[in-house]
Every structure is written in C-alpha cells, then in structure tokens.
N, C-alpha and C positions, 0 to 999 in steps of 0.2 A: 849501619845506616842503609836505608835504600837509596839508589843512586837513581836520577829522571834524568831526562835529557835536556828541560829546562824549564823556568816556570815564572810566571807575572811576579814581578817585584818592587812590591807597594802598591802604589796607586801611577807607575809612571808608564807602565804598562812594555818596560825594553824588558827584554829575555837572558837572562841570566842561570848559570849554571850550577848547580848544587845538590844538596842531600833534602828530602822529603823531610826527612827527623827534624832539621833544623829549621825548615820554614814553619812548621806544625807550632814550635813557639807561641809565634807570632797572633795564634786565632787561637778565638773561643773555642769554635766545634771544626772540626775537621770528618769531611766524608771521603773515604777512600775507593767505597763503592764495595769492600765487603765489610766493612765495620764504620761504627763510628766513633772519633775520639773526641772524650771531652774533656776540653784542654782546663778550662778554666770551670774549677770544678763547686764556684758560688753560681751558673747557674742551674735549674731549676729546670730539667728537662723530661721529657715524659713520650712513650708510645701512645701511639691516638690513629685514630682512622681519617683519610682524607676529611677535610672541611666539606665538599662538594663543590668550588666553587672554579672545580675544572673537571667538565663533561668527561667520563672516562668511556660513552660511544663514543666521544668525536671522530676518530679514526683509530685504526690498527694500533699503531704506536703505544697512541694513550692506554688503548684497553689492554694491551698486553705489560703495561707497565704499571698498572693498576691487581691484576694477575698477579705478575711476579711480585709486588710489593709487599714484604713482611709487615710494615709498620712506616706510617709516618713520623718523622720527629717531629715535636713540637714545645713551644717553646713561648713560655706566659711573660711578658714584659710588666711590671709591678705600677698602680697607678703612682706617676708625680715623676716615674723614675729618669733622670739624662745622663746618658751619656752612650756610649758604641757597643754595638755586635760584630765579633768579625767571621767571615765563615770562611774557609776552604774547600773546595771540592776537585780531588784528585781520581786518578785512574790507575788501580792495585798494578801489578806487575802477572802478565801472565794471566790474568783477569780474561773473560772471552762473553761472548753473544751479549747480550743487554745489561747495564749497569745502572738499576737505577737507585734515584735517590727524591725523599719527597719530603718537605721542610712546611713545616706551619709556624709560625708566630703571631701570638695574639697581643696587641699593643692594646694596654689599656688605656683610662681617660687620661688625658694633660701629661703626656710625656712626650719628651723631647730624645729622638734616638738619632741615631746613624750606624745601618748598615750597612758593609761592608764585604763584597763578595768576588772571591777572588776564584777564577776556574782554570787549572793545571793540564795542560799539554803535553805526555809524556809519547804521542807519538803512536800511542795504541788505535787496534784496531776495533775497539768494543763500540760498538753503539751505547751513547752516555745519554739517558733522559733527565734534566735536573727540574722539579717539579719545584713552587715555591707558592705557599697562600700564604696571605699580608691579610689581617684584619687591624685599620686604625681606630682607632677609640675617639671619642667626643675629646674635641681643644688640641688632640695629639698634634706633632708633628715631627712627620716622620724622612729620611732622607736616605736615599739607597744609591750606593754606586760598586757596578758591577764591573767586573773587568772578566772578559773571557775570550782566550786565545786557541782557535779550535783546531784540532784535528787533520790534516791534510790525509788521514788514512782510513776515519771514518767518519760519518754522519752523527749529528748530534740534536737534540731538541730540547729546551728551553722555554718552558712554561712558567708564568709572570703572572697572577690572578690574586687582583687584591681589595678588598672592601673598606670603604669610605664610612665613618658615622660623621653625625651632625660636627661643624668647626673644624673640621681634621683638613692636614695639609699633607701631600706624598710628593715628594721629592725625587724623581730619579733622572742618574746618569748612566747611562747605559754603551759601554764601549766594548766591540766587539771584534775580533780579526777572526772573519768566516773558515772553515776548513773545507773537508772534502763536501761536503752537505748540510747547511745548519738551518734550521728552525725556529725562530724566536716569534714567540708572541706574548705581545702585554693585555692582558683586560683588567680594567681598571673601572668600576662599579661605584659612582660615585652616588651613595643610595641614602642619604642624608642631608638636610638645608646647609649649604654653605661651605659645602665640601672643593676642595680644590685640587687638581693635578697640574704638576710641571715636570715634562717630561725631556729629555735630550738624550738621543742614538744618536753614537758615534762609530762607523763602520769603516775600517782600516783593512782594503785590499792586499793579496800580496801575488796573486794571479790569476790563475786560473782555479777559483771556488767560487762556491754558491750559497745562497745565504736568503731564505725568504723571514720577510723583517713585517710583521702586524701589533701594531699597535691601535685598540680598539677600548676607548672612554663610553659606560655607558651611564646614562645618567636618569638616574630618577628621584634623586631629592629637588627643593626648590633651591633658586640662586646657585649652583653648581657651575664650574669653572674649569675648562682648559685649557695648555699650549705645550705643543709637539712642534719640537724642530729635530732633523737629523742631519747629518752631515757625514760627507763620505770621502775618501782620501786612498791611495794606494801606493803601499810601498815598492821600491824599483831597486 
C-alpha cells in the first residue's frame, strides 16, 4: 500500500489517516498525477483534446499545463441517466515540477447526476493544476460538490469552466481549506433559455495561506439565472 499523510473523508471534510489503496475504493476514477485509475470499470472513458472552454493564453500556468498535457479525460454521461460520479485526485509520491490533470464530461439531455470531488493532501511539494469542463445538456440537472484540502508546501490551481444548454440546472458546493498559494476560478456559461446556476464557496482558514477565489456567471441565453453565496471560517 502507499502510505499519505492524510486525506478528505467523505463528504465531512476532518482529516484522517490511511492508505491511498484503500480510499481508491471508494471512486470511479482516481488521478494520481502520473496515471489514471479506473475503478469502476462500466464507465465509458476516452482520451480527447481539451473542449476549449478554458483559454490556455490566459497566463503562464495554463499554457504550460496545456503543454505538458498528454491527454484529457473524458467522460460521456448517457441521456436519462441518475445517479453519482465520484472522482479522486491525489499527489504520486516522489512526483516533482507540475502535476497535471485535465477532466471533461459531457452530460447529456435529462439526466439527473452528482458529482463528487474529492482533492488529497499528501503534503507534497508539486505544483497540482486540476483542470475540469462540465458541459449540461437540455432538462439535465446536475449537482457538484467539491472538497479540497490544499497544500501548505505548495501552490495549486483549480480551473471550474462549464456550459449551460437550454432547461439545465448546476448545482455547486464548493469547499476549500487554501494551502500555500491556491487558485480557484469558476466560469459558468449559461449560454441557453432558462439555464440556471447555484452556486456556494465555502473557505475554511487554517493560517497563514492564500487563496484567490473567482467566480464569474456569463450569460447569454434568454431567462438565465444566478445565486453565489460564500462563506468563510478559520480554524484555531
């Protein structure tokens, strides 16, 4: 087994001690940062080139994580289909310079899902980019909740970019305890009549880290909908 130093446990977000082997379980897909595992092997996964639906000039970062990137996963959600996706993203052991990882799923018309994303702290020094495109489908409705406990050793960034069709709902919860340097940005494209976002960031201090938090709705269907609330807390 590989041994961590410790890792988000469930959805409650306390820190717990254990083997990588055994929380891998628990998730569909696990990215480790030099492989990917896939746990549950009904679904239907595929190499693909980014969607575009995150600028890779935007700055340095991006583009060099665009560079290094072999391949995005990706990942086709079946129309009608309900019920959970859960993901893992961990940091190899011994792993060094940039880590990344770049995830599409495409949700088709009238399904009902829940996402489920859980990011592992083992205390390394790597720069972790975790990239993620969301496309909903017409009537879908979709619901993401993130948990990610960052780094006190190194900087991280967290790219959020997701497209709305006509009817569709996105649901995210978004909880965060910042490390040495983190990054989070959502865009949220709601580019179809009657599209809707609710969104809630929850950011859990623990001292002395840094954490820039964008969340940015753009809207170009008609009737289109949002509500952003975040909340912030520190532990002592």
């Amino acid at each position: 087994m590989t041994d961590i130093s410790y890792y988000i446990g469930g959805r409650t977000g306390i820190a717990y001690g254990g083997y990588i082997d055994e929380l891998m379980k628990n998730y569909d897909i696990v990215f480790s940062g030099t492989r990917l595992y896939k746990i549950n092997q009904e679904l239907d996964i595929t190499m693909s080139k980014p969607l575009g639906l995150i600028n890779p000039m935007k700055n340095k970062v991006i583009y060099l994580h665009h560079q290094i990137l072999e391949g995005a996963t990706k990942i086709v959600v079946d129309q009608g289909f309900s019920g959970r996706l859960r993901i893992l993203s961990y940091i190899d052991h011994g792993l060094k310079g940039l880590s990344p990882r770049h995830l599409i799923i495409i949700v088709k018309d009238n399904v009902d899902l829940l996402i489920e994303i859980d990011s592992v702290n083992n205390g390394s020094s790597v720069l972790k980019t975790f990239f993620l495109e969301l496309v909903v489908g017409k009537g879908s409705r979709v619901r993401v909740v993130s948990v990610d406990n960052g780094s006190e050793n190194s900087p991280s960034m967290y790219l959020f970019a997701s497209r709305l069709l006509e009817d569709s709902v996105l649901r995210i919860l978004d909880i965060v305890t910042p490390g040495l340097m983190d990054h989070r940005r959502f865009s949220i494209h709601l580019d179809r009549d009657y599209s809707k976002l609710l969104f809630r960031g929850i950011v859990v201090g623990r001292g002395d880290n840094r954490l820039d938090y964008i969340t940015s709705p753009y809207h170009r269907g008609r009737y289109t909908g949002f509500k952003i609330f975040c909340n912030r807390s520190t532990l002592r």
